[in-house]
N, C-alpha and C positions, 0 to 999 in steps of 0.2 A: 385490796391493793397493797396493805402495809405488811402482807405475807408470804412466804415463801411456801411452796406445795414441793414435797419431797417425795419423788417414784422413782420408780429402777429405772426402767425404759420409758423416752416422752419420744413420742412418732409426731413430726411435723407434717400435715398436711394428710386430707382424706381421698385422695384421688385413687385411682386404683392402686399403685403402689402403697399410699398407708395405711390404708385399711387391710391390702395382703399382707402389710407387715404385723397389723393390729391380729387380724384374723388368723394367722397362721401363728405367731408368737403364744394370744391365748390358747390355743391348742395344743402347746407346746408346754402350759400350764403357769405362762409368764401373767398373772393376774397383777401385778402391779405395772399396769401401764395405760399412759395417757397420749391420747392423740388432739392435739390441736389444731383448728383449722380455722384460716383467715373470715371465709364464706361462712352461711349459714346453712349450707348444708353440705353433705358428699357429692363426689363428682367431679371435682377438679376442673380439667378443661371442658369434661362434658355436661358439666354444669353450665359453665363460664362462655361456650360460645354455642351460641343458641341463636345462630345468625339463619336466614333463611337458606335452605337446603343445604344445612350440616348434615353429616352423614361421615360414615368410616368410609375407608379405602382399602381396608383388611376386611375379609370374608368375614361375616358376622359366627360361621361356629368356630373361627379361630379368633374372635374377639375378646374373649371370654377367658374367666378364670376355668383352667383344667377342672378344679376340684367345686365350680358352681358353672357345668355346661345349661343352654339354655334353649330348651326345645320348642320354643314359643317366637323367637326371632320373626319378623312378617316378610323381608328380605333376605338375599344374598349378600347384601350391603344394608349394614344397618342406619336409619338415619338417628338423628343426635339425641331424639326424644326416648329411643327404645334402652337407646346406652344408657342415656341416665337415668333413664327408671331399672334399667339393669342391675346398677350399681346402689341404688337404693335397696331395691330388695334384697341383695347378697348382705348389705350390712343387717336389713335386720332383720334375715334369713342366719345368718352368724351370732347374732347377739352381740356386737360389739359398738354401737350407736350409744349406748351409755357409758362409754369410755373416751367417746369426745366431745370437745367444748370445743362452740362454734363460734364466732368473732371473734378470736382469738391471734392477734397476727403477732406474728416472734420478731422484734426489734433489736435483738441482740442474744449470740450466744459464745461464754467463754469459758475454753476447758481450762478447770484449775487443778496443775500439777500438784500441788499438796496434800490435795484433798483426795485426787481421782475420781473427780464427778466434773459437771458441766452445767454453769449458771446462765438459765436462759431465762431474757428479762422479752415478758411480752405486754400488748397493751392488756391485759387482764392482770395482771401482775409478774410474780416471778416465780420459776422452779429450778429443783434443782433434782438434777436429772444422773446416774450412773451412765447410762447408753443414752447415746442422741442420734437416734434416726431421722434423716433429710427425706422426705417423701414429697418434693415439694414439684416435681417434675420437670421436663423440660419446656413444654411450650404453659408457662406459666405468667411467663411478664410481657406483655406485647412489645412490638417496637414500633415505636412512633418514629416517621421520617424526619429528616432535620431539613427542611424545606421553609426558607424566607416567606414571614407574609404570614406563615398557616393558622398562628395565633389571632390574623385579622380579619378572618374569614367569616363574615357574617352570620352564616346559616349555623346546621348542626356539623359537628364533624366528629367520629369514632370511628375508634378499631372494629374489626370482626369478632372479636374475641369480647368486644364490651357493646353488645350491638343494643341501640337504643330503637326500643321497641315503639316508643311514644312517638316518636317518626313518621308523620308519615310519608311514602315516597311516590304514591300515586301520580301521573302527573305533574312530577319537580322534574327539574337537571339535576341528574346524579354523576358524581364524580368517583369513580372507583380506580384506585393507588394498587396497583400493584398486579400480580398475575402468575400467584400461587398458588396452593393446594386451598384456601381458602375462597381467592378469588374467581376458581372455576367455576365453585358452587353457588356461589352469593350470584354471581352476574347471571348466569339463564333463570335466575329464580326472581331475580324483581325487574330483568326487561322487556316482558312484556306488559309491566303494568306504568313503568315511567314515562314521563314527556320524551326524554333524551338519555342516553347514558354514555360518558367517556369512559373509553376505559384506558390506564393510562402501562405501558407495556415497555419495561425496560429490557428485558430477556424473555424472548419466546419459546413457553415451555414444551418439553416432549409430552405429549399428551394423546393415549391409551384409549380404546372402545371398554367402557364400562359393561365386562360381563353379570349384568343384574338382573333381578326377575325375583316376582313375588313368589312367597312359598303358600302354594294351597293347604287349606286344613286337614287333608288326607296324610301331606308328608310330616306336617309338625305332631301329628297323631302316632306317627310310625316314628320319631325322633322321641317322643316319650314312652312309646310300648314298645320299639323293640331294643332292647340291651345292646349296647356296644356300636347302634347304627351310629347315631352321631358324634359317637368315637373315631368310628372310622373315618369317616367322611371330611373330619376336622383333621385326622391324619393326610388324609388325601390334598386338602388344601394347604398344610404347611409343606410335602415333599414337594407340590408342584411351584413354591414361593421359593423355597433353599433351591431351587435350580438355576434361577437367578444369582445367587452365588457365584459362578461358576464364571460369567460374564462379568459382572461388578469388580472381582476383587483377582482373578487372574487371567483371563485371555476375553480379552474386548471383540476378538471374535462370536464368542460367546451370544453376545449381542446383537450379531444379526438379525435374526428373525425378528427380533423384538423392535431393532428401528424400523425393516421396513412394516412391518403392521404400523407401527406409528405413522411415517410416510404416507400408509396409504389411507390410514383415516384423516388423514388432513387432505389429499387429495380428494378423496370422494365426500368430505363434509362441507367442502370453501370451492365453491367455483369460479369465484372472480380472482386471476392472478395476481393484480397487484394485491389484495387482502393474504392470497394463499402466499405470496413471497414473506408478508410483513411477518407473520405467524409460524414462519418455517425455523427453526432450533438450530442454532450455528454452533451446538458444544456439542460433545456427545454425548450419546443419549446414558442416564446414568449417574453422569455426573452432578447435578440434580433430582430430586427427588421424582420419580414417573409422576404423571396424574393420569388418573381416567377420571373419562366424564365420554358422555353421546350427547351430550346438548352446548357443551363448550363454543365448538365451532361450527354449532347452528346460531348460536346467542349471537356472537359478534360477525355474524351477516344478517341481523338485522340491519330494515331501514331507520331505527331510531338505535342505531349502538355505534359508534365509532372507536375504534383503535389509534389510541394515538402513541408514535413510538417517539416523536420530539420527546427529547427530556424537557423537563421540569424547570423553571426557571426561580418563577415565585409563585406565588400564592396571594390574590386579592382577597377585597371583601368581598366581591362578588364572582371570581372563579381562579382558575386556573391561566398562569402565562408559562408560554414554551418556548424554549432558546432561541426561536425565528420571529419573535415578536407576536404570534398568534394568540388573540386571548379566547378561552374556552367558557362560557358561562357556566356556573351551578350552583344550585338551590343547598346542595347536601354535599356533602364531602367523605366517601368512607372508605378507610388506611387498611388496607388489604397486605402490610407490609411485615408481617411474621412475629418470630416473638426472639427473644435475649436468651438464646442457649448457652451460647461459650461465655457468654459474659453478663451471664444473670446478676440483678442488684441483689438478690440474695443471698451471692457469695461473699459480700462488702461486711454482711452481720454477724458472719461465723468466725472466731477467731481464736488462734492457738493460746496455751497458756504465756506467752512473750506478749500477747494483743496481737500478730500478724492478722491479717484477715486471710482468708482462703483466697479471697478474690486476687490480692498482691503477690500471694503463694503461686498460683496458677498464671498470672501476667509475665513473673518474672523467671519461672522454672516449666512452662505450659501446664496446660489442664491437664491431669492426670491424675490416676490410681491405681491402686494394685484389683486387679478384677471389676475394675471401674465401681468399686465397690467402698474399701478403706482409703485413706489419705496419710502418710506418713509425717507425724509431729503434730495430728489432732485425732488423737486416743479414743479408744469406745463409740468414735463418729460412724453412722455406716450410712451411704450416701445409695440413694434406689435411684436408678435411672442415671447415674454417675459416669464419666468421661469413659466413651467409647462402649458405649453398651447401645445406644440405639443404632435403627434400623432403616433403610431406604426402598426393602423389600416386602417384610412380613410382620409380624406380630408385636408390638414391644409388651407385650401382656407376657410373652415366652421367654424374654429377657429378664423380667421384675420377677417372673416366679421363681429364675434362676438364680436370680440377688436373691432374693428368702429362703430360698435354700441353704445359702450361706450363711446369712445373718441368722436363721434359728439356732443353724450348727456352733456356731461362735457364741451366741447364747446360752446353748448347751455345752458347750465347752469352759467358759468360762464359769458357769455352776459349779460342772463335776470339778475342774482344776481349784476351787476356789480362787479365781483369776480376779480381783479387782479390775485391772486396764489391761487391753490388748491396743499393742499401737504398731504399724505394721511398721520391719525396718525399711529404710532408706534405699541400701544398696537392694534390696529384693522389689522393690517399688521401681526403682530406677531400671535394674535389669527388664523385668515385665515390659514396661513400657518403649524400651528400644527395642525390643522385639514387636511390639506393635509397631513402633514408627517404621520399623523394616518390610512389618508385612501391607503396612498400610500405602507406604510410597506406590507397591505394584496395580493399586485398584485406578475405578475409574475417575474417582472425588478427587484425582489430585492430578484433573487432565487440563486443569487451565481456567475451568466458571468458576463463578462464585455463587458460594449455597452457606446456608443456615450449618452445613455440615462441619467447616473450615473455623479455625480461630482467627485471631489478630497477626498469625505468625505462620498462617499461611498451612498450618498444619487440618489435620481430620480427625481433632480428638473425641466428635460425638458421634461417630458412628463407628460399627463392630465388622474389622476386614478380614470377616471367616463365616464360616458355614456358622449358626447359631446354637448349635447340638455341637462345638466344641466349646464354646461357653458353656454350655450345663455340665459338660462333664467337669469344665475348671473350676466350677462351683459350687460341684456336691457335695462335696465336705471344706469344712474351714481346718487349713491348714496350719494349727497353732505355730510349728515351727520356725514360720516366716515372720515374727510377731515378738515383739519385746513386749516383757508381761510382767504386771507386780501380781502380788497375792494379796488377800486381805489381809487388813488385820484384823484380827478376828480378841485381840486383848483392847480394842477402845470400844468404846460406849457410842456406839453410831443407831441415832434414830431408824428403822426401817417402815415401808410402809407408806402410804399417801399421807404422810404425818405435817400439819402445819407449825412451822417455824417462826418463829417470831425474830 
């Protein structure tokens, strides 16, 4: 703890993004480098939310890293357990599992102008890092709702994302918060074994017929023998997702077809009208994140599930009260209420060589960067999964390997250049991003709901308002000239190396 650990590149976090950062860098023959992660193992959120009937919502052959496809998949939709055994075997199918230290969580990180590196102090101790890569994700830190009472709530009460397994829910009153992409899955999966279930519904989502279906061991046979099928097939699933495009981000006509399918699965799933009005989506559809599911809106017509749309009032020891004075009993209590995207606590710990934090950086000037990638006036930082790179359609696995594209290149560049720091300019930051906010005003995120997608300022800085193949193209090479750069010096006596510092 009384030592500093000196490496070129330190990758925060092992989720998919850091480990692509980890795995594709080594290949790239960057051997001095260390990924730290908070958990004790790989996996990120697929680790972390292991709530019952987790599962992706992106086609399991477009789940996947391009360069570790996986012919073994048991669905069309993969559930939580396959991903993260996914992800376990690509690290140590890669060989890069001996390049992270697990309980490791970063408490602070500040780039020092003098030096041109970046001292990040974690509970392990401290390093001192040339490049600092953010792999830390977007749905990383849950939100807890700020609801009076909740702290006196007798029973158990957790998020989806921290779901307490030792539970059990047999038989109790369960209270489930929310009615998102989380809470579709969790609710058909433990109503048919509870006493009662509320569920509590502040915005009625657009919610989608989950096209699913197990894959027989004839086709996953033909997925590993014959060359290029599930190449193709994972092509087939991203052009039919970028079609969405086209509806989302310029002509809401577009849309059509996709709300009435919605429409009519809530019509033919919900037969009793006043439940089908309560359930019915008053934004357009889009503007929120789609869901599918086929059991959604069989779950909440059951005779033990109630929707309740009263808002929230307080929270007892022993349930729930709602603005009309109704009080709802429950045993359990579980926060189906999303995570801290735009304003993650982990931008509070990063901070410029002045001490700014990113997080006061982004408050007072919004969340932004140059290819949602670098940050201008925090040097050598490169940020995966960074403002305006995710997704409300397809893949973000197709996004992060477009950031790695970049980040090897600027890696590689700053080698051959002998570059000590690349820090991107100001005015080329700045332009980028009004051309975002320009293209971004025209989509549908910015039609009146509120989503995980929006900041404090009313803007859509976490999601990408274009087709995702003009990302890759704006990401295949790093483009030094936008970048203010020192060189090394290459006359001081600088330790290199995983070298301990006293």
């Amino acid at each position: 703890m009384d030592q500093t650990t000196r490496v070129d590149v330190l990758v925060v976090g092992a989720g998919f993004s850091g480990l692509g950062a980890a795995i594709r860098l080594t290949e790239e023959g960057v051997d001095d480098l260390i990924v730290v992660e908070r958990g004790q193992d790989v996996g990120g959120t697929w680790r972390d939310n292991s709530y019952p009937g987790a599962a992706c919502d992106v086609p399991s052959h477009l789940y996947s890293y391009s360069f570790a496809l996986n012919p073994e998949w048991s669905r069309a939709f993969s559930p939580q357990g396959e991903i993260y055994d996914y992800i376990r075997g690509v690290t140590h199918d890669h060989g890069v599992r001996d390049k992270i230290r697990f309980g490791v969580d970063v408490t602070s990180a500040q780039y020092d102008e003098n030096r041109g590196r970046w001292t990040v102090s974690t509970t392990a101790g401290e390093y001192d890092a040339r490049v600092l890569v953010l792999g830390v994700g977007a749905l990383c830190e849950p939100k807890l709702p700020e609801i009076d009472g909740i702290d006196d709530f007798a029973g158990p009460v957790f998020h989806t994302a921290r779901w307490d397994h030792s539970v059990p829910l047999a038989g109790r009153r369960v209270a489930v918060i929310g009615t998102g992409a989380s809470a579709i899955q969790v609710v058909p999966s433990i109503a048919p074994a509870v006493e009662h279930l509320d569920v509590y519904q502040r915005t009625a989502p657009w919610v989608l017929p989950r096209i699913d279906r197990k894959y027989p061991g004839f086709e996953r046979a033909l997925y590993r023998r014959v060359p290029g099928l599930q190449r193709a097939v994972r092509g087939l699933q991203y052009a039919s997702r970028e079609l969405q495009v086209v509806g989302l981000t310029r002509t809401r006509a577009a849309l059509a077809p996709i709300k009435a399918l919605g429409r009519a699965h809530l019509a033919m799933s919900v037969r009793d009208p006043e439940l089908r009005a309560a359930l019915t989506p008053h934004f357009e559809i889009g503007c929120k994140r789609i869901l599918l599911s086929n059991t959604w809106y069989r779950a909440l017509g059951r005779r033990n599930v109630d929707v309740v749309t009263t808002p929230i009032s307080r929270v007892t020891e022993t349930g729930i009260v709602t603005s009309d004075g109704a009080e709802h009993p429950a045993d359990v209590l579980v926060v189906a209420t999303g995570f801290h995207v735009t304003d993650s606590p982990f931008f509070e710990r990063v901070r410029d060589s002045a001490g700014r934090t990113l997080a006061d950086t982004w408050a007072s000037e919004g969340m932004e960067a140059y290819k949602g990638t670098t940050v201008a006036g925090y040097p050598n930082m490169f940020v995966l999964m960074g403002p305006a790179t995710g997704l409300g359609h397809s893949s973000i696995i197709y996004m992060i390997e477009s950031q790695l594209n970049y980040l090897v290149d600027a890696i590689r560049a700053m080698r051959d250049r002998g570059l000590q720091t690349v820090d991107v300019r100001a005015a080329v930051q700045n332009a980028y991003n009004r051309e975002l906010r320009e293209n971004t005003g025209k989509t549908v995120w910015l039609t009146g709901c509120k989503s995980w997608y929006l900041d404090a300022k009313g803007n859509a800085p976490a999601v990408w308002p274009d087709f995702t193949f003009t990302f890759r193209n704006q990401t295949r090479e790093f483009d030094v000239s936008a970048y203010r750069r020192t060189e090394v010096d290459r006359t001081a006596a600088v330790p290199t190396g995983q070298e301990a510092l006293r």
